[in-house]
C-alpha positions in Angstrom: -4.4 19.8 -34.3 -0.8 19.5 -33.2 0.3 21.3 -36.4 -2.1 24.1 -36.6 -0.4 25.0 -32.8 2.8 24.5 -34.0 2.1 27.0 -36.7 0.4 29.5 -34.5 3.4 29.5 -31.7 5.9 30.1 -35.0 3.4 33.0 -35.9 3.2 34.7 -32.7 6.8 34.5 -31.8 7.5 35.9 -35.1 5.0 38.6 -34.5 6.5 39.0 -30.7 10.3 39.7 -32.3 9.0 42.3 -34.7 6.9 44.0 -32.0 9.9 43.8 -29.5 12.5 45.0 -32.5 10.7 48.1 -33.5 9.3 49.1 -29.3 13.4 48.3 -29.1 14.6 51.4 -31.3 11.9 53.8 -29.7 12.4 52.9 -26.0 15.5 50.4 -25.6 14.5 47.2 -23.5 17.0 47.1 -20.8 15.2 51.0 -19.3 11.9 49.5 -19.4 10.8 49.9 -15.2 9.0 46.9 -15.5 12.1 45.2 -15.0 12.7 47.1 -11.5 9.1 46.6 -10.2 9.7 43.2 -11.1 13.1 43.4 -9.2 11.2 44.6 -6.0 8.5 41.8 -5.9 11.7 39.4 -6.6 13.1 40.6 -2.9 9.9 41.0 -1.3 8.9 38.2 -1.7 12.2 36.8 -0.7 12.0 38.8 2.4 8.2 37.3 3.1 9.4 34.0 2.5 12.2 34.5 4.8 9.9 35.9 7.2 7.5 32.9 7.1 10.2 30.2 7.0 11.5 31.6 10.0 8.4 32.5 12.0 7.0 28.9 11.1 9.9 27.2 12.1 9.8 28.8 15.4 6.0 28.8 16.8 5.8 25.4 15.4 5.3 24.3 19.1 4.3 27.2 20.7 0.5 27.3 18.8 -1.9 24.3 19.8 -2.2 21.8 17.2 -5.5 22.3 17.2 -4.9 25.9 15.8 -6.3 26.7 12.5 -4.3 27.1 9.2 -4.8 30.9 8.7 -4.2 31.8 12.8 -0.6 29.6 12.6 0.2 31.8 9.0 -1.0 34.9 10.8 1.8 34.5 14.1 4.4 32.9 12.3 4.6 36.2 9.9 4.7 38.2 13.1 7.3 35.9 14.7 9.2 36.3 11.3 9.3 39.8 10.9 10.5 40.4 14.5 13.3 37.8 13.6 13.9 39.6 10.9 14.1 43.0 12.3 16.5 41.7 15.1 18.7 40.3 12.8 19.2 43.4 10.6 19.6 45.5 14.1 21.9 43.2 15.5 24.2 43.1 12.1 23.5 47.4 12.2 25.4 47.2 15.8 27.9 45.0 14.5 28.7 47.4 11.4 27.8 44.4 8.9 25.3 46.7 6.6 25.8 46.6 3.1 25.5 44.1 -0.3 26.2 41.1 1.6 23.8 41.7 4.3 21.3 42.3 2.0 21.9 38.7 0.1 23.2 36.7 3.3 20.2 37.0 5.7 17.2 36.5 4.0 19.0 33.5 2.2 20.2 32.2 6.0 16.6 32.2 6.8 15.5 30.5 4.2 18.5 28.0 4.3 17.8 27.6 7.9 14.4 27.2 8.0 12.6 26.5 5.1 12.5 22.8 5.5 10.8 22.9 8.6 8.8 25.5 8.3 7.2 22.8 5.4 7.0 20.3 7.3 4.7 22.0 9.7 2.9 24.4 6.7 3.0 21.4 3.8 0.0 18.9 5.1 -2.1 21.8 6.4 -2.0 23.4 2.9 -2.2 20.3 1.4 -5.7 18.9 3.3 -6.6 22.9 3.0 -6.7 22.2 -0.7 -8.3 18.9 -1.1 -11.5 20.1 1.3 -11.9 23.7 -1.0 -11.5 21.1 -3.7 -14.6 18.7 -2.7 -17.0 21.4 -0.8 -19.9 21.9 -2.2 -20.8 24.3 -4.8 -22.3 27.1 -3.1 -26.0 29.4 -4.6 -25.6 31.3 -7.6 -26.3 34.4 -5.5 -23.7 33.8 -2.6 -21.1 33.0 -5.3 -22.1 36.3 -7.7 -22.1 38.7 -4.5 -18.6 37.0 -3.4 -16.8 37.8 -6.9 -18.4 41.1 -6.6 -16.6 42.2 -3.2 -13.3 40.2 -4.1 -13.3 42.4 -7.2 -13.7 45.5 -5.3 -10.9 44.9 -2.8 -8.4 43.7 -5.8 -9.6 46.9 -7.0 -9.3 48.9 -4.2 -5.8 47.0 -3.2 -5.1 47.9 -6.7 -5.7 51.9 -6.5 -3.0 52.1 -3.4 -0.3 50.2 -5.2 -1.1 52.5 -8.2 0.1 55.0 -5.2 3.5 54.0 -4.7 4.5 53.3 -7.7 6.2 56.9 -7.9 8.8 57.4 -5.1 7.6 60.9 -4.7 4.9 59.3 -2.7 6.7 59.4 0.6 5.2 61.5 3.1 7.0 64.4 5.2 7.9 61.8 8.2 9.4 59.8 6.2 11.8 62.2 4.3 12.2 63.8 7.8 13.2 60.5 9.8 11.4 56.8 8.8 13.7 56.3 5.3 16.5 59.6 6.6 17.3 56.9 9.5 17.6 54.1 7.4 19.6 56.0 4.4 22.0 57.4 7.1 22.2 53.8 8.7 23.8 52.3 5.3 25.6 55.0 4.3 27.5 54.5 8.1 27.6 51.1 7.6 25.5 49.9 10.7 23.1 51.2 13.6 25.3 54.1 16.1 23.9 56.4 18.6 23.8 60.1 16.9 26.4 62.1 18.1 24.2 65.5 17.8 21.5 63.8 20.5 18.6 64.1 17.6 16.1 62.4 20.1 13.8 61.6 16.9 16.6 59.0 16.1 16.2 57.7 19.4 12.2 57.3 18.8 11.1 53.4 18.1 12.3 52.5 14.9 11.4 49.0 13.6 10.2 50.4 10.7 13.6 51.9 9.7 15.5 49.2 10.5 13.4 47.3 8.4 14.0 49.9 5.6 17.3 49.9 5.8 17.3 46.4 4.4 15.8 48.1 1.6 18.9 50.7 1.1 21.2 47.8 0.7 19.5 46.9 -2.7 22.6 45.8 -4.3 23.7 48.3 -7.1 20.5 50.2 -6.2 20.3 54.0 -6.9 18.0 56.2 -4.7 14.5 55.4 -6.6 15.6 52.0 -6.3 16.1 52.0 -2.4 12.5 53.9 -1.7 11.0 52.2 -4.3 11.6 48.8 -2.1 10.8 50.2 0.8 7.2 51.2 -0.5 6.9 47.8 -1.4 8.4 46.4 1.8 5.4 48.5 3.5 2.7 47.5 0.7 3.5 43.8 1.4 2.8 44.0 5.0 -0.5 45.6 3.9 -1.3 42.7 2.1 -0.3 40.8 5.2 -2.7 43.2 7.3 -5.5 42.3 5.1 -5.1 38.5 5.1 -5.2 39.1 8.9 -8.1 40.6 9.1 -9.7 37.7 7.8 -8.3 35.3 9.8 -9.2 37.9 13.3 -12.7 38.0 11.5 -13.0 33.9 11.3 -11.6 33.3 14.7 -14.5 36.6 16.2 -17.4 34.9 14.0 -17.2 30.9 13.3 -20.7 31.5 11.1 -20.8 33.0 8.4 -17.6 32.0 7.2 -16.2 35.9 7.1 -13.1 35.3 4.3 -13.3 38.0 2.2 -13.8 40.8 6.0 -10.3 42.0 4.6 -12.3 44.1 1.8 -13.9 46.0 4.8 -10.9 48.1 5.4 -10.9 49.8 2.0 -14.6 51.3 3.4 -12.7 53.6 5.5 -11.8 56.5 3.0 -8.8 57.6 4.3 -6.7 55.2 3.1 -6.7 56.7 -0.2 -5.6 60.1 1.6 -1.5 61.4 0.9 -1.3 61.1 4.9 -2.8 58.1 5.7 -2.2 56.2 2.5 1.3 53.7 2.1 4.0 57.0 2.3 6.8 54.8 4.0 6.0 55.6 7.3 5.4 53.8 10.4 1.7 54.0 10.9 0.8 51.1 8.6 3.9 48.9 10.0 2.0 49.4 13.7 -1.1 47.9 11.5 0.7 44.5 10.3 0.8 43.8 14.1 -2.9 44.8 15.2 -5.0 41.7 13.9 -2.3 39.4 15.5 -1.8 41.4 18.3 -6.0 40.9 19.0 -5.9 37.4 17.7 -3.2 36.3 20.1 -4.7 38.2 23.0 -8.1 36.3 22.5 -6.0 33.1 22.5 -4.4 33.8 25.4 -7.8 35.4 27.4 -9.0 31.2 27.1 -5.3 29.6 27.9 -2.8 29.6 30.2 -0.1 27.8 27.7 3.1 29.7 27.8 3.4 29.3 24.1 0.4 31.5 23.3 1.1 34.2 25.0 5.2 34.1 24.6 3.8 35.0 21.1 1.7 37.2 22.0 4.7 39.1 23.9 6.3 38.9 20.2 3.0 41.0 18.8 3.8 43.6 21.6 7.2 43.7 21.5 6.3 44.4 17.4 4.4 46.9 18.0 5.9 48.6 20.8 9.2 48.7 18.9 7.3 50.4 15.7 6.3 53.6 17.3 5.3 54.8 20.5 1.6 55.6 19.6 1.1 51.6 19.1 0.4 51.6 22.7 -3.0 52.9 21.7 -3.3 48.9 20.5 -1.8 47.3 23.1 -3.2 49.1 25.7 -6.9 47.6 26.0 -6.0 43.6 25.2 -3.3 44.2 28.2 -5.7 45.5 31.0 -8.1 43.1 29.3 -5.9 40.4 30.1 -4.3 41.5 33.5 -8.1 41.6 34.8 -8.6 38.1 33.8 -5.1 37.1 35.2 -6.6 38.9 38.2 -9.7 37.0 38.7 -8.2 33.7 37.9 -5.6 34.0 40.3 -8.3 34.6 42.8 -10.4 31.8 42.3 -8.3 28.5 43.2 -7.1 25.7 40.9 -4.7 26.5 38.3 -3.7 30.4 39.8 -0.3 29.4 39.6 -0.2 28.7 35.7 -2.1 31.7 34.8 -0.1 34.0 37.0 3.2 32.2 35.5 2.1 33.0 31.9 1.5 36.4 32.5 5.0 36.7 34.6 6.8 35.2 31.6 4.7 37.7 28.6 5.9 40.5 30.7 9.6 39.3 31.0 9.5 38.2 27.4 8.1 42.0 26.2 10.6 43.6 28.8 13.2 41.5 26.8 12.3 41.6 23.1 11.8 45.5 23.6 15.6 45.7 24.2 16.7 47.0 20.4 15.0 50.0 21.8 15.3 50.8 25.9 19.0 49.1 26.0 20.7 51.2 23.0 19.0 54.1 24.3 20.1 53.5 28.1 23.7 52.8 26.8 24.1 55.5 24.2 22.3 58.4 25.8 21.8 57.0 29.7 17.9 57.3 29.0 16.3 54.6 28.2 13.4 56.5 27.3 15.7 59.0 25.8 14.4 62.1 26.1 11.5 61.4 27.9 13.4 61.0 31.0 15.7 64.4 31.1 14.6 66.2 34.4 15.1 62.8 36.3 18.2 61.3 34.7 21.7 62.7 34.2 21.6 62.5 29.9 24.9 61.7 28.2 24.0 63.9 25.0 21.6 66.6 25.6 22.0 70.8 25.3 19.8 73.7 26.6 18.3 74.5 23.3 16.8 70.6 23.2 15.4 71.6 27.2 13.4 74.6 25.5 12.9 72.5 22.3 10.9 69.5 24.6 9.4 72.2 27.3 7.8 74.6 24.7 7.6 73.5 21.0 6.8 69.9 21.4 4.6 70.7 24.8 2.1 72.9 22.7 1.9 69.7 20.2 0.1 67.0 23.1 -3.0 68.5 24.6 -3.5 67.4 27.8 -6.6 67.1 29.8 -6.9 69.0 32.7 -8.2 69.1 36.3 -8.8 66.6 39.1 -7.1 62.9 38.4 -11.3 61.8 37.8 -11.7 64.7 35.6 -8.8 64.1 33.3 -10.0 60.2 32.9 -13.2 61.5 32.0 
């Protein structure tokens, strides 16, 4: 009865004051961390709606309509990010990082873009809904064995958030260069060359940049700043696993593969301190592999300029994280310039194939720029330092000739012999 509830809601909030009131004089409220973890879901979240908004707004008409719900979520949160991240570079160049920054672009995004990003996302979700609403009831056994392996993976997602909860989680790289480059970044105010020619900071950096956003946590003290940035890099592990669901669907129509994303977690080393979420780079590189292969499967059936302009964005993403990304890049690119290859020989539409290839390589010469241009106008290399013993460098010193011919020689093992051997 509507009394007896009534009653009970006086009783428990009464209960709730006295519980708070005496918790209160034995650990005050206001340094309870709950409230800072709460803080950093706030502006992640935030900075994935942002993301989405943006990256929904834009490959609206670059997808085919005909595109699924999960493949158009998957590129528009790669289109976002790289929005994103070439935002925040482009205010680092222009010496606009700080508290503002931090507020201002995430808020443009969503100000800019929101609406349409609905309009495109809203009667999708919506007729998403209504069909999981009236489908069918599925066996006892199939429905058991789902709730098993969706409680392992919220389990397993579970144990690596348990991870970063501690800053002290961050691995060597990242105290070395991933979240030093961002910290120094801030604390200069925007993105510079460095003076010293510390070709490190002259590496790929996406993820950095991306962190940086992190460091502008408004009032923000040091755990607050790496705190974010763990959970900047944990949300686009969530995003990695929703995309290896939707990679999974689009590779195998039947069975229905939803819940593939709880495959990753069978690979072990996840849960190891260097391969685990340690604010590095490795796991950014991740976010774009499932859209990176979805896009280039797309695009192996299609000549539209839309799908593989995106998939130039995946690229670019992933080429701009780290240099080792090319290890995922690599095989959908030959892949695809072989196909290019044999349609262009076979007549009909040779010209449209050969122009959407033409126009993915312009487009990931172009969005690649954050990186080769600074690096060709601060340090004349665009490469910088790969490119020393064939280009006059701006800032470079005999000890970094020894540094690159010696120590970081005896670090890559290269094969040796004939040109057939070594590819062997």
């Amino acid at each position: 009865m509507l009394w007896r509830r009534a009653a009970l809601s006086v009783v428990l909030a009464a209960a709730l004051a006295v519980f708070v009131r005496a918790v209160h004089a034995a650990y005050p409220l206001e340094f309870w961390l709950v409230w800072r973890y709460a803080g950093y879901w706030l502006a992640c979240l935030a900075w994935a709606a942002a993301c989405l908004a943006a990256g929904t707004a834009l490959t609206a008409r670059l997808l085919p309509g005909r595109a699924r719900t999960g493949e158009r979520l998957l590129a528009a949160s790669a289109a976002g990010v790289y929005v994103f991240f070439l935002g925040t570079f482009l205010a680092g160049i222009a010496g606009w990082f700080g508290t503002a920054f931090f507020l201002a672009w995430p808020a443009l995004l969503l100000g800019g873009f929101a609406r349409p990003a609905w309009r495109v996302l809203g009667p999708r979700i919506r007729r998403h809904v209504r069909a999981v609403a009236h489908s069918r009831p599925r066996p006892l056994a199939v429905r058991v064995w789902r709730a098993v392996l969706v409680a392992l993976g919220i389990t397993a997602a579970a144990v690596v958030y348990i991870g970063i909860l501690v800053p002290h989680q961050i691995g060597f790289d990242a105290r070395w260069y991933h979240l030093a480059i961002a910290e120094h970044y801030v604390a200069d105010g925007g993105i510079s060359a460095f003076r010293e020619g510390w070709y490190i900071g002259a590496y790929p950096h996406l993820s950095s940049v991306l962190y940086a956003w992190a460091f502008m946590v408004p009032g923000g003290a040091l755990f607050d700043q790496v705190a974010l940035a763990l959970h900047l890099e944990y949300t686009l592990f969530l995003a990695t696993l929703a995309g290896i669901a939707v990679l999974a669907r689009a590779l195998i129509a039947r069975p229905r593969l939803r819940h593939a994303w709880v495959a990753l977690f069978l690979f072990p080393a996840l849960f190891v301190f260097d391969s685990a979420l340690i604010a590095g780079a490795d796991h950014v590189a991740a976010f774009w592999a499932p859209v990176l292969a979805l896009l280039a499967l797309r695009a192996w059936r299609t000549h539209r300029t839309g799908v593989w302009l995106l998939l130039a964005v995946a690229v670019a993403g992933a080429l701009l994280t780290k240099y080792s990304a090319v290890l995922i890049v690599a095989f959908p690119a030959l892949a695809l310039a072989l196909r290019v290859l044999w349609r262009a020989l076979r007549p009909g539409d040779r010209g449209r194939w050969l122009a959407a290839a033409g126009v993915a390589f312009a487009a990931v010469l172009t969005l690649t720029a954050p990186h080769w241009l600074k690096n060709l106008a601060w340090y004349g290399d665009p490469l910088y330092p790969y490119l020393h013993e064939r280009v006059e460098e701006r800032i470079w010193n005999e000890d970094a000739t020894y540094l690159r011919r010696h120590m970081m020689a005896s670090l890559a093992v290269a094969p040796q012999g004939t040109p057939a051997e070594r590819l062997a």
